[in-house]
N, C-alpha and C positions, 0 to 999 in steps of 0.2 A: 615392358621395360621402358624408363624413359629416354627421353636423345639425349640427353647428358648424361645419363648414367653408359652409354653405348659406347657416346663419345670419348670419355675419361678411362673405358675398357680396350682402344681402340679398333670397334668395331663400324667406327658410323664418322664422319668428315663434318665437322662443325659449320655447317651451310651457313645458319643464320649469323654467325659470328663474320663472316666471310661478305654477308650483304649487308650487315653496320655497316662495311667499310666504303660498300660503293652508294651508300645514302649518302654521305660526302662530296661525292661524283654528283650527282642527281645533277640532270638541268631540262629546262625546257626543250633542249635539242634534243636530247635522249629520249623525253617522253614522247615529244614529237615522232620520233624514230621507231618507240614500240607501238602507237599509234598506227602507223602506216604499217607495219608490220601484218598486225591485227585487221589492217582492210586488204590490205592484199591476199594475206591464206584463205580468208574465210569469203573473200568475196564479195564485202559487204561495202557500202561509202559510209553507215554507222551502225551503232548496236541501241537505236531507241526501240524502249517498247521489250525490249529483250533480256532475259536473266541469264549473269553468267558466272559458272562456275570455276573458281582458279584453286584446284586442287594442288598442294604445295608450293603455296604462294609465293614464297622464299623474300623476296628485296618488296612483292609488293607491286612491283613499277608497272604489271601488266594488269593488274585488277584495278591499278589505277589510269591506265589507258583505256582499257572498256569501260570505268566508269566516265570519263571524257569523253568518250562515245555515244553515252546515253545509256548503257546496260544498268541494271539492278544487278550489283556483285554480292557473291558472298563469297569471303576467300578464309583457306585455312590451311595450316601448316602443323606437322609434327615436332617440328622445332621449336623451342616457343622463343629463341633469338628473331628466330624468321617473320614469328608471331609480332613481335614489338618492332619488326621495321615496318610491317603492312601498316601497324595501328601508325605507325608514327607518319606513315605518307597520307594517310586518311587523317588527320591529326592537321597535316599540311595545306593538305588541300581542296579535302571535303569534311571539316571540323563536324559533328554532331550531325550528320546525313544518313538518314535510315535509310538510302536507298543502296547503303555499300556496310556490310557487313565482314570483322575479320575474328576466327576465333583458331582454340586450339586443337587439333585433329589428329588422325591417322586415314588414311583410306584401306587402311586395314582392319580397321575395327567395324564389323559390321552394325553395331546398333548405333553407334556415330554416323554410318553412308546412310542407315537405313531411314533416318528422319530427315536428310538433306530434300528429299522430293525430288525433281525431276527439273532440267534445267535446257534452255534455247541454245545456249552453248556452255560445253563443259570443256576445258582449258588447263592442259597438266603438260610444260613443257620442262624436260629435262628430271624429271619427277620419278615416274613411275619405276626406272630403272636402277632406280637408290633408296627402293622399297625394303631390299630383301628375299622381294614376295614379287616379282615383275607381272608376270602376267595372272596373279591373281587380286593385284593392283590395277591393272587393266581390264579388269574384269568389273571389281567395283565402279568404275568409272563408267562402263559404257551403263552399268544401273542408274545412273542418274540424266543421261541422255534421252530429253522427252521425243516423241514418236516428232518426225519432221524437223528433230535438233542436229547440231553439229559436233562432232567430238573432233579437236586439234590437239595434237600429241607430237611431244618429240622424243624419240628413246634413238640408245647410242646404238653406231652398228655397226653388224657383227664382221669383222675386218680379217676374219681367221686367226691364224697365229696373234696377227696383230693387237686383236683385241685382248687374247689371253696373257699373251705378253704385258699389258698395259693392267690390267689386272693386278699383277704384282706391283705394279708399280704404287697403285694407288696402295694395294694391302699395305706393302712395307712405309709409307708415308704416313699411314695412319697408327703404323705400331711403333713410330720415331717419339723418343719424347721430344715435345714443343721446342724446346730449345733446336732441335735439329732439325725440322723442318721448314725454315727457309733456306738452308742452305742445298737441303735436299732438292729441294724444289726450283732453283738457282742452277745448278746442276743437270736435273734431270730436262731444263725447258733449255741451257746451255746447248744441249748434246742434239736434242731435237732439232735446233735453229741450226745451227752446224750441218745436220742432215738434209733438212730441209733445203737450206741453201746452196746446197750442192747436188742435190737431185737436179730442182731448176738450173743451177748454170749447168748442167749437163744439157740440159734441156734447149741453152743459149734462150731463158728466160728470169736472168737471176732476180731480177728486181720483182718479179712475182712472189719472192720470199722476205725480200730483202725489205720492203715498202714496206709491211704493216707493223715492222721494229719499229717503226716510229708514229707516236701516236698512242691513244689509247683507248678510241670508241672505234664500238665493234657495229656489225650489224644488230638491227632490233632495238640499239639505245643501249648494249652490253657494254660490257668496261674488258678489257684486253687483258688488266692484270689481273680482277677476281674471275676471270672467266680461264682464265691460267692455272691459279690456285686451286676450283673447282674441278678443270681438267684433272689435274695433278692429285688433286687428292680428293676428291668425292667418291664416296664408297657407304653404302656396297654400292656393287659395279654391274648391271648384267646388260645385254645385249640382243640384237635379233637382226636377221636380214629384211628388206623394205617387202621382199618377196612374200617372208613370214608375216608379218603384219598385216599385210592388205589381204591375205587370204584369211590370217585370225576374224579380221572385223570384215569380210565378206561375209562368214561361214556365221555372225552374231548380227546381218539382217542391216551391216552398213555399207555406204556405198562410196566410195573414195571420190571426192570432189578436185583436191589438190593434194600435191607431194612434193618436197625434195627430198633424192636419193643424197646421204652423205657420202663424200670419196673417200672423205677418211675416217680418220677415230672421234670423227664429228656427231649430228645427232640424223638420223631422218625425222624429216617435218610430215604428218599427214594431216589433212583436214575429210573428214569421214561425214555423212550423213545417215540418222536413222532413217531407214526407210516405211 
């Protein structure tokens, strides 16, 4: 079935429509930002000499920081809006360069993973858990990870109640007709901020909530309001604890380099080696 058929069902969150919007945003400080990003997890000062993998590429911005890095990318997306922002940043700034490839995918289709070959780093953040299929999405993935490569992943995690709770949240957003999903979404990040800001001043640290209202670049070079929108409505939605992960890609022969644990209904980051 396709993403726009999913989408117009409301089964699936219009990703790539969502990162048109922050190609607008785009600046050098942003790419600068997923840049550093990308040498910090994985450890590296760059990626020459090295192929890499951006499974669910979505806006693009990070296939296009490892390709500033030096990497030979190939990036691919099931969404084919997502599809036309990668082309369009590659279009931007590496115009007609076979060393950065973008096309249209699933990593759920096995004869699609199965010709991709094997990659120095394979690169799926925020992805895998908006499959449907989570960890047999994760599973594809580590098939592409050559013997002595790196797998970086980020999936949401699992917050108990918390996350079930949120769950619905995203379901009922996506079964809103369009017209009512900014206000929904208006509402629903209202109530959070509210909450939020009153955990911390309990905390007698209000400005820890209260600071990042203002403003709109995030960590990695993200944008604050499509990374809202995203929250709020990306679906499907699954989850896992950091615990579960690291024991998954232990028990498949990898070895955990770098991690952040998320606190909240954020993502956990892993950076994995095959061994």
């Amino acid at each position: 079935m396709s993403a726009d058929r999913d989408v117009a069902d409301g089964r699936r969150f219009a990703f790539g429509r969502n990162w048109s919007r922050f190609l607008e945003q785009l600046d050098e400080r942003r790419i600068a930002d997923a840049e550093a990003s990308l040498r910090s997890m994985l450890g590296v000062t760059d990626l020459r000499d090295r192929s890499f993998l951006d499974i669910g590429c979505g806006s693009g911005l990070f296939s296009l920081a490892a390709r500033r890095l030096g990497a030979v990318v190939q990036s691919f997306d099931f969404d084919l809006e997502s599809v036309a922002c990668a082309t369009e940043l590659r279009r931007r700034y590496f115009k007609d360069d076979p060393a950065w490839t973008v096309e249209p995918g699933s990593v759920l289709d096995p004869q699609f993973m199965g010709r991709l070959g094997v990659h120095d780093v394979v690169y799926s953040w925020g992805v895998l858990h908006h499959t449907g299929a989570m960890w047999l999405a994760l599973e594809r993935a580590l098939a592409c990870v050559a013997p002595g490569g790196q797998l970086f992943i980020a999936v949401y995690a699992d917050q108990g109640w918390k996350s079930r709770a949120w769950w619905f949240v995203k379901f009922f957003y996506n079964r809103l007709p369009a017209w009512l999903r900014p206000g929904y979404e208006l509402a629903v990040s209202a109530v959070i901020r509210v909450l939020v800001i009153l955990k911390y001043t309990l905390k007698l640290r209000p400005m820890v909530a209260i600071a990042p209202l203002f403003g709109d670049r995030r960590e990695r070079g993200m944008s604050a309001k499509r990374d809202r929108t995203d929250w709020i409505g990306g679906f499907p939605y699954e989850f896992a604890t950091l615990e579960t992960l690291v024991d998954y890609l232990q028990a498949r022969g990898f070895a955990v380099q770098n991690s952040r644990e998320a606190t909240s209904l954020g993502c956990h980051e892993i950076v994995a080696r095959r061994r």
